[in-house]
N, C-alpha and C positions, 0 to 999 in steps of 0.2 A: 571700759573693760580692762580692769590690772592684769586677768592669765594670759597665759596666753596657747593656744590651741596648735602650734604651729602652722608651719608652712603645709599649702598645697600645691599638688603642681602647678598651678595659674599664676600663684606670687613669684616664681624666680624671671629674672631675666638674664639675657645673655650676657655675659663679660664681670655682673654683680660678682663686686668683693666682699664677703662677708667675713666680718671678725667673729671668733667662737668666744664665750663665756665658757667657764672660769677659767682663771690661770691655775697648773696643778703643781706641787712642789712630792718630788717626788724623795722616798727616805728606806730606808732600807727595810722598813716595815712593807713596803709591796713586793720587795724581791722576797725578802720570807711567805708572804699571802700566794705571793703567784708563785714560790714553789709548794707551798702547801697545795693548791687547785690541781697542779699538774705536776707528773713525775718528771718535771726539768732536771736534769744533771749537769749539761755542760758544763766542764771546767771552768771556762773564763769567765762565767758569769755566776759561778757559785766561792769561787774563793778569791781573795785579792793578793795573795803570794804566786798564784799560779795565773793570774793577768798581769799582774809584775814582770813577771820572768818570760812574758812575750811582750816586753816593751811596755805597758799601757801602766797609768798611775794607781790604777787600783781597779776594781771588778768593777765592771758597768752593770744599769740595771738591763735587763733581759731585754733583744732588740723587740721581741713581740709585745712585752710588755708597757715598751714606748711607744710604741706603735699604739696597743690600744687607749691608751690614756688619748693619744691625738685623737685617735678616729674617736673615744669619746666623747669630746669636746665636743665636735661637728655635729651629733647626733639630733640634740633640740631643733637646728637651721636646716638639716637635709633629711632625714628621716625620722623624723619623729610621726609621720601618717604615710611612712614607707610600705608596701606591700612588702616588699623583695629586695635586699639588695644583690647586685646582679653580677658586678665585676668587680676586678680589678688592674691594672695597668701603671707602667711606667714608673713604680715605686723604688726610692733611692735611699736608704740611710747615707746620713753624709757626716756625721761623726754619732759615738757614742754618747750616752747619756748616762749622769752620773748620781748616784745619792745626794741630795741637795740640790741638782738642776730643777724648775721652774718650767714646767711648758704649758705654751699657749697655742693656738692653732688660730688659723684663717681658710677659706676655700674661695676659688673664685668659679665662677659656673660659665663651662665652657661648652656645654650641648643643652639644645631640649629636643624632645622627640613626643608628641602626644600619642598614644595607644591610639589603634584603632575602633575601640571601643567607644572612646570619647568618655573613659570613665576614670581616665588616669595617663599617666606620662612618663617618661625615664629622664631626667636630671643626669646629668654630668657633672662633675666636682674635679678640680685639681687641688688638691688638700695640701699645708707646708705645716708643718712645724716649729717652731721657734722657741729656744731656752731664753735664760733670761735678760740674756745678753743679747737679745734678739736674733743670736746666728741661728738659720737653718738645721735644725737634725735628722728631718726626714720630709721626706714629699711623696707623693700619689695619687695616681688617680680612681676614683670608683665611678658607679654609674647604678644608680637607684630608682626602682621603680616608684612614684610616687602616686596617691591619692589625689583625683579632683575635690575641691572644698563645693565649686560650683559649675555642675555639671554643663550651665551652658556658658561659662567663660572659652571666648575664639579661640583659637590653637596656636601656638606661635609657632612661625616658621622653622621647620624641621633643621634643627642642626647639630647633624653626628661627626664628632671631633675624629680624625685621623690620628691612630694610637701606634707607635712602635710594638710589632707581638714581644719583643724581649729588649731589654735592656745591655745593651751593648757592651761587652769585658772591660772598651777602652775608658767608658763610663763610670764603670765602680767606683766609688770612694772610699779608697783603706782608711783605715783609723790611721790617725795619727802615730807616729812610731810604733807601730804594729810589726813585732818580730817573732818568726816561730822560726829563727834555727838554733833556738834551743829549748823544745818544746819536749815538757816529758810527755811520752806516749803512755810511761803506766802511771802518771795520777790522771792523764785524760779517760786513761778507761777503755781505749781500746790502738790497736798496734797498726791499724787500717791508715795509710798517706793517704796524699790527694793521687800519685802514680801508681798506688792498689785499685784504682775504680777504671774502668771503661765504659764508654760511650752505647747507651744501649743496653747495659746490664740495670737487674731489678731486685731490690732488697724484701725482704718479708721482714718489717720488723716486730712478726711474732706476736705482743703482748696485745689486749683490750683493755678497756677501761669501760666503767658503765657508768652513763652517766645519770647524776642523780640532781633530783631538782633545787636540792638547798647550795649545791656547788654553782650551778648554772647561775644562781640569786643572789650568792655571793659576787662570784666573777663580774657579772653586768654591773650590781652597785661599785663594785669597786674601782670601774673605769670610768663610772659616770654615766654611762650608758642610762639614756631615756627611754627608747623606743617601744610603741606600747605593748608590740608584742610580744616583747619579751615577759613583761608581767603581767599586764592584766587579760585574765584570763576569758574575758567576754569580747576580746575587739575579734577573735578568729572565729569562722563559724560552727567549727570541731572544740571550741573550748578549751582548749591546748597553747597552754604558751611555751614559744618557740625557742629553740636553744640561740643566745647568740653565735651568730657564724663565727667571730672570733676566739670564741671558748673550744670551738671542732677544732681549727687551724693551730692554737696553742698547746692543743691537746695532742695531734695529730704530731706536730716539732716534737714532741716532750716525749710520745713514744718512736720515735724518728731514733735518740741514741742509741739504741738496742740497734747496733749495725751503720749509723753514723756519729759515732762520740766525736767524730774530730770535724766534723762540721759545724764549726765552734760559732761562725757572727754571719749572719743576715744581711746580705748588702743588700742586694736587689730584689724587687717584688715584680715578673717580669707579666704573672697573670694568672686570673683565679676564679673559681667559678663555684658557688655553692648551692651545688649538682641538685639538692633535695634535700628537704627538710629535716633535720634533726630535733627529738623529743625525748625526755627524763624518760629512762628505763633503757634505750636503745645502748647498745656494748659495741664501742667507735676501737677497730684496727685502722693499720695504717702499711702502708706498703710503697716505695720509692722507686723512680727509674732516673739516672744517671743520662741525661741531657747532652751534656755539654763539658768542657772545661776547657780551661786558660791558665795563662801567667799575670802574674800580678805584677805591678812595680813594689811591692816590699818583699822585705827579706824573706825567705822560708816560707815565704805565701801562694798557696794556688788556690783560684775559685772553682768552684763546681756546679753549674746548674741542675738543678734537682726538679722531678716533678714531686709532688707530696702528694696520695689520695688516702683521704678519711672513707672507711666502708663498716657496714655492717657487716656487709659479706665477704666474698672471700678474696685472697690478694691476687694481685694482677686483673682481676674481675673491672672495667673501664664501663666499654661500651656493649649495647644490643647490635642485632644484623641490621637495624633500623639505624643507626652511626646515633642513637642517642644514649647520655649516660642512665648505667640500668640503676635500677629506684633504690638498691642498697648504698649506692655511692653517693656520699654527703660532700665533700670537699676533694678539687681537685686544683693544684695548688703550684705554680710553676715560680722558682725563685734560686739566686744566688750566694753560695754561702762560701766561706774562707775556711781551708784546710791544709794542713803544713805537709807542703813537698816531700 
């Protein structure tokens, strides 16, 4: 047999290193695609005079949009007969990524957990990154529900990896000579510092987006993304292919500027949870609550943790009296961003 069907939950074992197929060379053709998909503005990632003028040698491509090119590598060896994927944890950008960088991905599998069903199981992954220099640019971990191939394969020994809830200030990894004290505030777009926000305050950033199925079709081919739910329209049993989670979360950052312009780069991915299913025709707002924040070791730099929620409905709208999230809420999205003092 030359195809190959992927993985079911029975084939991973514990501690497997897997290397991802293909290496992706990344060109400034996907920062134009992925602003085309999403209303992205940030400064530093749209012009290379105004990522100059905060230190960096020229504009990186979009942190999300490295991110997804990684996470789509993995797709074929972890979810490709995924039910759900469930989480995520522990996510670190460790430098930027450039027009011309090269990446390749690895995961090593660090839980399993079989359903009680005996119909299926949850996979653990610690995902890395690597340009083509082989250094590191990003890491993370997810945790995906997977298909059994054969229902009566034993179960393997339950093992649920102990995750840090957030990723820790002293942890971040600035970009290299990253400097914002001399950051314009009017070409960033809006006049909001990192010492305009408090702890506990919540944004409405206003705008929707509706999403439509050839944008959704676009997005997955372009990261590589396999998984079948996403296309083919027979593997659900509503007939409905599913938006990928990653297109809510970029979409979700992209109407984020409306009230945080200066939350310019993505360090950390502290935890994430994609609440309920999203599908072509549903109209995705976004709304943010102010976490956390710290001092950085670079100049003019403060981080801010953020929660991000994607909803149909309406903002600050989380949870039911029953502590679960209510069925409008698509993405709920807990992460670290760099904002100038």
């Amino acid at each position: 047999m030359k195809t190959n069907p992927g993985r079911f939950f029975e084939d991973y074992r514990l501690g497997e290193v897997i290397p991802h197929a293909v290496p992706r060379t990344l060109s400034g053709g996907e920062r134009a695609l992925y602003h085309a998909l999403y209303p992205a503005r940030h400064a530093i990632y749209s012009s290379d005079q105004f990522a100059q003028s905060c230190g960096l040698p020229g504009s990186p491509i979009d942190d999300l949009a490295a991110f997804h090119t990684v996470f789509g590598k993995t797709v074929p060896d972890i979810s490709l007969n995924a039910i759900a994927n469930l989480g995520y944890a522990e996510g670190r950008w460790l430098q930027p990524v450039y027009p011309g960088n090269t990446l390749r991905a690895e995961s090593t599998v660090i839980g399993l957990k079989e359903n009680s069903s005996g119909t299926s199981g949850v996979v653990y992954v610690r995902t890395r990154g690597f340009n083509q220099d082989d250094e590191p640019v990003l890491e993370y971990v997810r945790w995906v529900m997977v298909r059994k191939g054969r229902l009566d394969a034993p179960a393997p020994a339950a093992v649920v990896p102990q995750l840090a809830s957030v990723v820790v200030p002293e942890a971040l990894v600035m970009p290299r000579r990253l400097d914002f004290t001399r950051y314009d505030f009017a070409l960033a777009g809006e006049r909001h510092r990192w010492g305009d926000y408090t702890v506990g305050e919540q944004i409405d950033h206003v705008d929707g987006v509706t999403v439509e199925e050839a944008e959704h079709m676009l997005a997955t081919r372009l990261w590589q993304n396999t998984a079948k739910v996403h296309f083919d329209a027979t593997v659900r049993a509503d007939g409905k292919r599913l938006i990928y989670g990653g297109h809510i979360i970029s979409l979700a950052r992209a109407l984020s500027f409306n009230g945080l312009a200066n939350a310019q780069m993505i360090v950390a991915l502290n935890a994430g949870a994609h609440a309920n299913p999203c599908f072509a025709g549903d109209t995705v707002r976004a709304w943010s609550e102010v976490l956390d924040r710290a001092e950085t070791t670079a100049p003019g730099v403060g981080a801010v943790r953020l929660r991000l929620v994607a909803t149909r409905g309406a903002a600050f709208d989380l949870r039911g009296a029953d502590g679960k999230y209510l069925p409008e809420v698509l993405l709920d999205l807990d992460y670290w961003a760099l904002m100038p003092l």
